[in-house]
N, C-alpha and C positions, 0 to 999 in steps of 0.2 A: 099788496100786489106781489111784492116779491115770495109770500111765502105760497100763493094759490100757487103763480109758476113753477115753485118746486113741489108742489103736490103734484100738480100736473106733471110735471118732468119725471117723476118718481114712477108715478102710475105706468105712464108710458114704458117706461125703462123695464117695470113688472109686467109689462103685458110682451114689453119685446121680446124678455128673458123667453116664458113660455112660448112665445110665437119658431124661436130657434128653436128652442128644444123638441116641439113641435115638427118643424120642420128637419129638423135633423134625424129625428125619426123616418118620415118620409124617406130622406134620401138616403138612411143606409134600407130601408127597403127596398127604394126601387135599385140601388145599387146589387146587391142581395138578386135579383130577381134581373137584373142582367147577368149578373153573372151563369145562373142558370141558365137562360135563352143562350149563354155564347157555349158555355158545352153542351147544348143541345144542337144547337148550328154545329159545333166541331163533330161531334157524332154522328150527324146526318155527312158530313162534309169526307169521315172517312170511309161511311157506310157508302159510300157514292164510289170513293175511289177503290176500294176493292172491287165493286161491280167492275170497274172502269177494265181496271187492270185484270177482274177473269174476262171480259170479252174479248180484252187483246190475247190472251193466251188461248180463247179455242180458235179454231179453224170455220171463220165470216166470210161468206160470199163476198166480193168487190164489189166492191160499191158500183153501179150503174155504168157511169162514164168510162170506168175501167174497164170493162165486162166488153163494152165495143170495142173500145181499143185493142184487147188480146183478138176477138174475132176477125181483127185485119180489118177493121174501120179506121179510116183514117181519122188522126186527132183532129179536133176542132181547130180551126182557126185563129191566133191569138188576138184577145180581144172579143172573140163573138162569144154569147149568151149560152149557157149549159140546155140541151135538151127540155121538152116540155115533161119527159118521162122520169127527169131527172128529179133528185129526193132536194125537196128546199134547204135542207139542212149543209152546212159547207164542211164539208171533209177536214179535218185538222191535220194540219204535214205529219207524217211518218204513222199516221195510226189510219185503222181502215172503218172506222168506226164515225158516225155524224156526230157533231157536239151538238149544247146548244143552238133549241133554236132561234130565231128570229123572235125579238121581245121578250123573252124568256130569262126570268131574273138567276143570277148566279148562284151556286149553293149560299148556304149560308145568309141569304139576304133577309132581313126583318123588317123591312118596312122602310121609309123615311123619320119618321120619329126616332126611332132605335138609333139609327145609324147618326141621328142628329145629336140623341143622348149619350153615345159611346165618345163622338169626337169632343163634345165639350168636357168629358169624364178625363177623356185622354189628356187633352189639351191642360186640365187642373192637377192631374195627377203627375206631370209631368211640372207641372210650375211648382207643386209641394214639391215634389223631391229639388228641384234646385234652391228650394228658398229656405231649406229646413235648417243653416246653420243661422238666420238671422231673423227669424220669422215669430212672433208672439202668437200664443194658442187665441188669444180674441181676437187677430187679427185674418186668422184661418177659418173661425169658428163666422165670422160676417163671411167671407168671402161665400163659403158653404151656402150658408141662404142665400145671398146674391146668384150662385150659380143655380141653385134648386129654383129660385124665381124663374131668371133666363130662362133656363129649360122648359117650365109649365107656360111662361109666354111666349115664347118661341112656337110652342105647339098650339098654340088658343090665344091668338091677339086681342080678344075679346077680353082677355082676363088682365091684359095691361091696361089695356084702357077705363076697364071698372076700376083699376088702381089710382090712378092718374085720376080719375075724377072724383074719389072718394078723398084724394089728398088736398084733391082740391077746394073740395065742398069743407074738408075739416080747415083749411087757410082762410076760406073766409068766414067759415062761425066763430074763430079765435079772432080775426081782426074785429068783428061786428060785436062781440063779445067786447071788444078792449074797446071799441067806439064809444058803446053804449054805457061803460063804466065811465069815462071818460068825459062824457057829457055831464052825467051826473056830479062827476067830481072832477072840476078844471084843473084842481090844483093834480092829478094823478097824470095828467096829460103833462103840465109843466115839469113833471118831476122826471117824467120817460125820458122827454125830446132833451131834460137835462144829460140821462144818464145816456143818451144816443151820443149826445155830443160829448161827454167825457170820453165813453168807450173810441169815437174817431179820430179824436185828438189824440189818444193812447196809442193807435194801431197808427196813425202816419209819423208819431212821435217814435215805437220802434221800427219803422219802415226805414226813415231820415238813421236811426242808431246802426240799424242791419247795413247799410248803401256805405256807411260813413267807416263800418268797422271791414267792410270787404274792399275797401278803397284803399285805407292804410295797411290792410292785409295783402293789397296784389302789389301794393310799393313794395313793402318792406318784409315782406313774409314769406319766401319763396322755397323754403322748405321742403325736400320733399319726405314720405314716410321713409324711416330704415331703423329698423331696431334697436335698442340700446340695453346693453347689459349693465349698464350702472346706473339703470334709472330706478327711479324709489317710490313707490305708490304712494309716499305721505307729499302732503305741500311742500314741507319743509324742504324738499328734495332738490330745488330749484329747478331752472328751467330744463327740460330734455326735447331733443327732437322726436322720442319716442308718442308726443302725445302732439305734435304738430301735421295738423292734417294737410295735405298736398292739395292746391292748389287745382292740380291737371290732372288728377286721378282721385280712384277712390280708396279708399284704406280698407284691405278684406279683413271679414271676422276672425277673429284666433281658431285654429283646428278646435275640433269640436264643439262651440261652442251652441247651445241651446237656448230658447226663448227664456228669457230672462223672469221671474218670480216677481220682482217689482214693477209695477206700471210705469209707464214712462208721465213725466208729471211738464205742466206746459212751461214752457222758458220762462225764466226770469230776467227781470233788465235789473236784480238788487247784485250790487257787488258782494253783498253780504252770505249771503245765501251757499253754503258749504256743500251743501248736494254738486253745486257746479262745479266744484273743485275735487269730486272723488266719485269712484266708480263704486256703486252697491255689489257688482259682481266680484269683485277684487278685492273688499274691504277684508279682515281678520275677521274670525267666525265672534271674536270677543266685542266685535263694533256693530253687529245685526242682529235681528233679533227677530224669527217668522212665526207667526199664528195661522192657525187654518185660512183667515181671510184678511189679514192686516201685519204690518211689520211693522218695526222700530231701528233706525240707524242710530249709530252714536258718532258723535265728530272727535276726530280723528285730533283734533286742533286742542281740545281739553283731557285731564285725564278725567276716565266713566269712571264716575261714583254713584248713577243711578241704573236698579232697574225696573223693568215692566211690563205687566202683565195685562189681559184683558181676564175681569172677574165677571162681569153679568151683561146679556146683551136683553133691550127691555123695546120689546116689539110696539110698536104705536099705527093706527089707521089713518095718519098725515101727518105733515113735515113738523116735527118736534121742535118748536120757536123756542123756546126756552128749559134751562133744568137750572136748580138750586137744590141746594140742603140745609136741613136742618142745623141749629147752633151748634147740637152737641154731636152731625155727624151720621146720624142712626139712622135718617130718613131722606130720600131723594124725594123734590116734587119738579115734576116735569111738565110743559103746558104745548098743548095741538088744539085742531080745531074743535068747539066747542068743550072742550071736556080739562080740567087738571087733574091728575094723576099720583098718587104715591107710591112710593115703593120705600122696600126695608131694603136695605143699601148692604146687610148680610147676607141674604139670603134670594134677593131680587124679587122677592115677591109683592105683586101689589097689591096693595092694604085699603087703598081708598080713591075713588072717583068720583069728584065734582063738577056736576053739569046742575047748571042755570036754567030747569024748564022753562022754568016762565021765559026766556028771551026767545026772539023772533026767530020761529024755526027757517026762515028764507034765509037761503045764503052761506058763505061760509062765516065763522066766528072765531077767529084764531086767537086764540091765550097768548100775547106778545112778551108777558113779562109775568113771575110767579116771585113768592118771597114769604116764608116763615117767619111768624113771631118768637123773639127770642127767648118764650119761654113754649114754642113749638105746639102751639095750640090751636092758632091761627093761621091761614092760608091768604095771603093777599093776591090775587091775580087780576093785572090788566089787561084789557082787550079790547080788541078793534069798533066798541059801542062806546066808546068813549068813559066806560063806567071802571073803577075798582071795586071790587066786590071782596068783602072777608069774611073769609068762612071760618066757622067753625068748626076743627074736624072730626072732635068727635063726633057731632050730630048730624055734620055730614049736610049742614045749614048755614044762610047769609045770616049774619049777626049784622053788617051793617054794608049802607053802598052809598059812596063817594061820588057825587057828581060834580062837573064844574068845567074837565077841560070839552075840547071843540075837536081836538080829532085824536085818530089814535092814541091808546098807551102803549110806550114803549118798551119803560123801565118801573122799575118798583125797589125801594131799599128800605127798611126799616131803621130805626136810629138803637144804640144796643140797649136802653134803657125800657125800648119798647113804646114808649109815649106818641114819637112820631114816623110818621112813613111816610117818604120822598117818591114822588112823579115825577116821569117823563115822557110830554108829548109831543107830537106832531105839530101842534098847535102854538110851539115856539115859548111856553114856557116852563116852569117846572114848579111845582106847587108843594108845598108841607104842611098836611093835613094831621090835626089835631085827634089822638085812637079814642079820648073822652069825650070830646064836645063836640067832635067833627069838623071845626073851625079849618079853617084853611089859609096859605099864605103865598099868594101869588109870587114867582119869581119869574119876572118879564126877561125878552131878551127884544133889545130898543133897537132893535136896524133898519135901516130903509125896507120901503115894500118891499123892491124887488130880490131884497137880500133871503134865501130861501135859510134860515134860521131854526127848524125844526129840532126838540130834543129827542137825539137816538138811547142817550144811558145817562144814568145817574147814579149819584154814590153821595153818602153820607158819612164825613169821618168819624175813625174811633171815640175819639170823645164828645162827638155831637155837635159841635160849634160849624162846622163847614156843609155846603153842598154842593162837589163837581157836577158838572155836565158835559157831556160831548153834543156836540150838533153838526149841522148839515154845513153849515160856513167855514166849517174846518177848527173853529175856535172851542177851545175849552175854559166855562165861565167857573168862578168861584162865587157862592154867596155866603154872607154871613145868618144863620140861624135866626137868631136873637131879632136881629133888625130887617132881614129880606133885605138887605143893600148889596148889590153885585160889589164885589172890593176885588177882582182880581180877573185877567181874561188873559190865557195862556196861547202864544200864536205860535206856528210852526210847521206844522202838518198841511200838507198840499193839496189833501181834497177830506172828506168829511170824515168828523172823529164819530166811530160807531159803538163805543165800549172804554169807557173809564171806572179806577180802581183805585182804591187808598193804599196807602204802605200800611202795616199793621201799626208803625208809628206816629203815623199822619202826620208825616211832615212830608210827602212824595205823592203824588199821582203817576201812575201809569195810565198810558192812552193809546188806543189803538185806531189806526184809520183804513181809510177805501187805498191812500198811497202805497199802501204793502207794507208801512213798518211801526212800530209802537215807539214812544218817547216816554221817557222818564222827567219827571220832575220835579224837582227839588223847592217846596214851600216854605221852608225855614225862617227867610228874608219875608213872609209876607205876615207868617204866624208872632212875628218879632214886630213888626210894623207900627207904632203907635196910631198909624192912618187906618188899620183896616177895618175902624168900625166906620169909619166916614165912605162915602158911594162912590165907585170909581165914577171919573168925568166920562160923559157919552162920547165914542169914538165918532171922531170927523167925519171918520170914510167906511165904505164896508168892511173894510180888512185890519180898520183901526188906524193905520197908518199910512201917508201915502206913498203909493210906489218911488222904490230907492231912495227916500227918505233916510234918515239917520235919528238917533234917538230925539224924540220930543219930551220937553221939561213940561211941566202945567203947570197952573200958577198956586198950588197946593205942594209943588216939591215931588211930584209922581211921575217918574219917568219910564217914557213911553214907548220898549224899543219896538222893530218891526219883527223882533223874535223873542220866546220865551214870554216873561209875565213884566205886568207893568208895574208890578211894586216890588220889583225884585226877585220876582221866581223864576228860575232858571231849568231849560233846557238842561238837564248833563250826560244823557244817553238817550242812544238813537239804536233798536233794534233792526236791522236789516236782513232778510234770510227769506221772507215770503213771498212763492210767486203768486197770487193773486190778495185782495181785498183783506184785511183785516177784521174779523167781527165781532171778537169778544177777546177778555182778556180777562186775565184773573194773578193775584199775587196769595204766596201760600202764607198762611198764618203765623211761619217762623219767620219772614221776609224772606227768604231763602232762594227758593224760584217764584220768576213770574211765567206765565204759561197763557198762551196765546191759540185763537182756532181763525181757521181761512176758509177762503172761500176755493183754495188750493188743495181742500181735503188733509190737511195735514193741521196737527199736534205740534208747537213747538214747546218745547221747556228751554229759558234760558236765565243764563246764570244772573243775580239781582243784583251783585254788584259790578260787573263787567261786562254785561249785553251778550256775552260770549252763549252761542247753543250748543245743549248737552245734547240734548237729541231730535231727532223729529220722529212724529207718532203718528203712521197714515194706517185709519181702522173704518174710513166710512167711504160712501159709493156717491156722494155729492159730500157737498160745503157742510163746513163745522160752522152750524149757527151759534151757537151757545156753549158754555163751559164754565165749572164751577169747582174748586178746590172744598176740601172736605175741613169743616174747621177742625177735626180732630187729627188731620193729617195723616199724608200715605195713599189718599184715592181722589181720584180724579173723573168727575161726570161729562159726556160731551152729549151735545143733542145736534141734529144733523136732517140735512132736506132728504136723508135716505129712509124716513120714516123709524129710526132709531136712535133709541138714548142708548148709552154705554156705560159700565160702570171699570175705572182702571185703579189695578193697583201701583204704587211706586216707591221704591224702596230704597235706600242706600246702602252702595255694597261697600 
């Protein structure tokens, strides 16, 4: 569901692009062709007034009325009606000449259209020039069409209304469209009106923050702007009133200043988050970094040791769900709908396309999860038929397909020995299937019904023994390999974990969720455990524990807090800094950085022992779905609902 809407959203976006450019044609024409019609009007208008002015200069009989009067007729009456003889035309004071006559449009006049399209032309050209020190070219470039619309319906009502009903008619094929899915699949309904109600709970939760932070601001913040010469662009700077906005006024832009190169990106409620605390226009030329369509800041907070480039952009015909690379680095495989993809990660060119004829050509078929065998011969990809499929790549053929789970896959990881490869689905469990005999090994996840428990990611540690998962409950489960015994369930995160990751030591998971921020943690305590081949006890409550609870003992010695892991795995870093959803994450194969993508368009790289960010990386026009580090180090893949995988280099300086 969510990736159809960003094909959709995407499409759209591609057809609005052309619809402006489109349109913006248009109106430097008709622009272009009023300009003509007004010195055309001006040229009539002076060719009028020379006439005007050689009639005044010969010698004109007087007008009618006058002509009696010298003859000794006495004047008219004041008040009575000029002669029947008299010229309909009304003498203008001081000239002996008739103007204008009755109904007769004035020089220069073009019609009511024209004059309709000059005053709205004026009326915009007049709001660019006052808005140009603070104004963004996309923010001009809509209004553009918005006014080129106005004007075509302005003059043809007929043509808003064919608008108005064509938007309409497309609002109710996308509702009856989601009806109709929705019937079929109940559970797609319960997951919507889930995410309705997260999303309302979020917007009155920062409604209640917004109300609460301008309440303590009109107590205690009365501030007004006035300049400060010892103020200091870094944090460090402490407070200044140079950056405290007034209250009762508004704070004008700096002289000169121009629309800004950086998008503005939506608010954040994370304290963490460094963008909030510094200006991209202000920053040192050494802390930014511009591409033709994407940039890089550095935080001001760390010393930059890293940098980076974009090396290959890898065009795809829908939203790019997943990218991985090969073990040794040389190969990107990227997965969209129906089809996975290769590319040489040198050169960007792609090498190989796998498409599934046999599968049902109705409908769409997105590749949710892709994964190389680690001797890179193999192609494992899951997707929304509930099937794993591995191909082979030379032959560019299924060598074998996996059935078993009940709904989507999500995730896919191979073990490095190669033997086995970890699922994750929908379906609430995660299974390790056998690459010789095909055998399979269910890993259940035991919650109430109503508890929606689905897995989003999975990961399999360095030496084989472990399998993370993130799911929809927000909880992140360990099992044991060997025996399929859950031994471990990591709590903390506040709404559902999308994307988990091993340290390259495997003793840490990294996790990233929908709450905007990733945690680290620390498995030590559990890989030490004499208890972790025995099966963690089934949690009481959905959440494990119950509310405001305090640690629970079990009667095997397993303590059970309401945060972190229940055999001792600990929470010890908490990344904050994204303003929207977390989707994927990734840790590099030195430990060094972990690197995180959002549904906020942005790259972060942060540092792996101190949560601290080195930079943020904004290179795509929707959400960073997927992201993958190169095990050979130095490149970084993102895939994105802008119908683009990327290939980045990164370096240390």
């Amino acid at each position: 569901m969510v990736y159809e809407l960003e094909n959709q959203h995407t499409k759209a976006r591609l057809q609005y692009d052309e619809d402006i450019n489109r349109l913006r044609a248009e109106l430097a024409q008709a622009r272009q062709a009023v300009v003509v019609q007004q010195a055309q009007a001006q040229q009539v208008a002076q060719q009028a007034q020379a006439q005007v002015q050689q009639a005044q200069a010969q010698a004109l009989p007087p007008h009618p009325a006058t002509v009696s009067s010298a003859a000794g007729g006495a004047p008219p009456p004041p008040g009575s009606l000029p002669p029947a003889s008299a010229s309909p035309h009304i003498a203008h004071a001081g000239m002996g000449h008739p103007g204008p006559g009755y109904g007769e449009p004035p020089y220069g006049y073009r019609g009511r259209e024209d004059v309709r399209e000059r005053e709205i032309r004026d009326v915009r050209d007049v709001r660019d020039v006052r808005d140009v020190p603070d104004r963004d070219v996309r923010e001009r470039e809509l209004r553009d069409v918005r006014d080129t619309r106005e004007i075509r319906e302005a003059l043809n009502p007929r043509e808003r209304e064919i608008r108005l009903a064509r938007e309409r008619r497309e609002r109710e094929e996308r509702d009856r469209e989601r009806d109709e899915r929705e019937v079929r699949n109940p559970r797609e309904r319960e997951m919507r009106l889930a995410r309705e109600r997260r999303e309302r709970e979020d917007r009155e939760r920062d409604e209640r923050e917004v109300k609460r932070i301008k309440t303590e601001r009109g107590k205690n913040d009365r501030l007004e702007y006035t300049p400060s010469t010892s103020h200091k662009p870094y944090p460090d700077a402490g407070p200044s009133t140079a950056l405290v906005a007034s209250t009762s006024s508004s704070i004008p832009p700096p002289p000169g200043a121009g629309p800004s190169p950086y998008p503005q990106l939506p608010p954040s409620s994370s304290t963490g988050a460094f963008l909030d605390e510094i200006n991209p226009e202000t920053l040192p030329p050494d802390l930014k970094k511009e591409g033709s369509d994407w940039f890089a800041i550095f935080s001001p907070k760390v010393k930059r040791v890293l940098d980076v480039n974009l090396v290959h952009t890898l065009i795809h015909e829908s939203v790019v769900c997943c990218v991985r690379f090969s073990a040794d680095g040389k190969f990107l495989a990227t997965g969209c709908n129906r089809t996975a993809q290769i590319y040489d990660t040198k050169t960007g060119a792609k090498t190989c396309i796998l498409n599934d004829e046999a599968a049902s050509p109705s409908g769409d078929l997105y590749i949710r999860s892709v994964c190389f065998s680690p001797d890179g011969k193999l192609l494992a990809t899951g997707a929304e038929d509930k099937q794993i499929r591995i191909w082979d790549i030379a032959k560019k053929r299924i060598r074998r397909v996996f059935e078993g789970h009940q709904q989507e896959i999500y995730s896919l990881d191979f073990s490095k020995d190669g033997r086995l490869i970890v699922s994750g689905s929908g379906d609430r469990t995660a299974r390790i299937w056998d690459m010789e005999n095909g055998a399979q090994k269910v890993l259940e996840i035991n919650e109430p019904e109503g508890v929606d428990a689905g897995v989003t990611s999975v990961a399999i540690s360095p030496d084989g023994r472990l399998v993370a998962a993130g799911s929809l409950d927000t909880v992140v489960r360990i099992w044991d390999v060997q025996t399929g015994f859950l031994v471990e369930r990591l709590k903390g995160h506040r709404d559902s974990v999308y994307s988990v990751a091993f340290t390259p030591d495997g003793k840490g998971i990294v996790s990233g969720s929908l709450d905007k921020t990733l945690k680290q943690w620390d498995i030590s305590a559990l890989l030490r455990n004499p208890a972790r081949k025995e099966p963690l006890p089934p949690a009481s409550t959905p959440s494990g524990v119950a509310p405001g609870a305090g640690p629970v003992v079990a009667a095997n010695g397993t303590a059970r807090n309401k945060e972190g892991g229940e055999r001792g795995s600990m929470n010890t870093l908490n990344f904050t800094g994204h303003k929207d959803y977390v989707l994927s994450v990734a840790v590099s194969h030195d430990g060094q950085w972990v690197v995180s993508g959002s549904k906020d368009r942005g790259v972060q790289f942060w540092e792996q022992r101190t949560a601290q960010v080195q930079l943020m990386l904004q290179g795509h026009k929707n959400s960073v779905i997927s992201i993958d580090l190169s095990p050979a180090g130095g490149v970084l893949a993102t895939g994105s609902g802008d119908m683009q995988a990327r290939l980045w280099s990164y370096t240390t300086i």
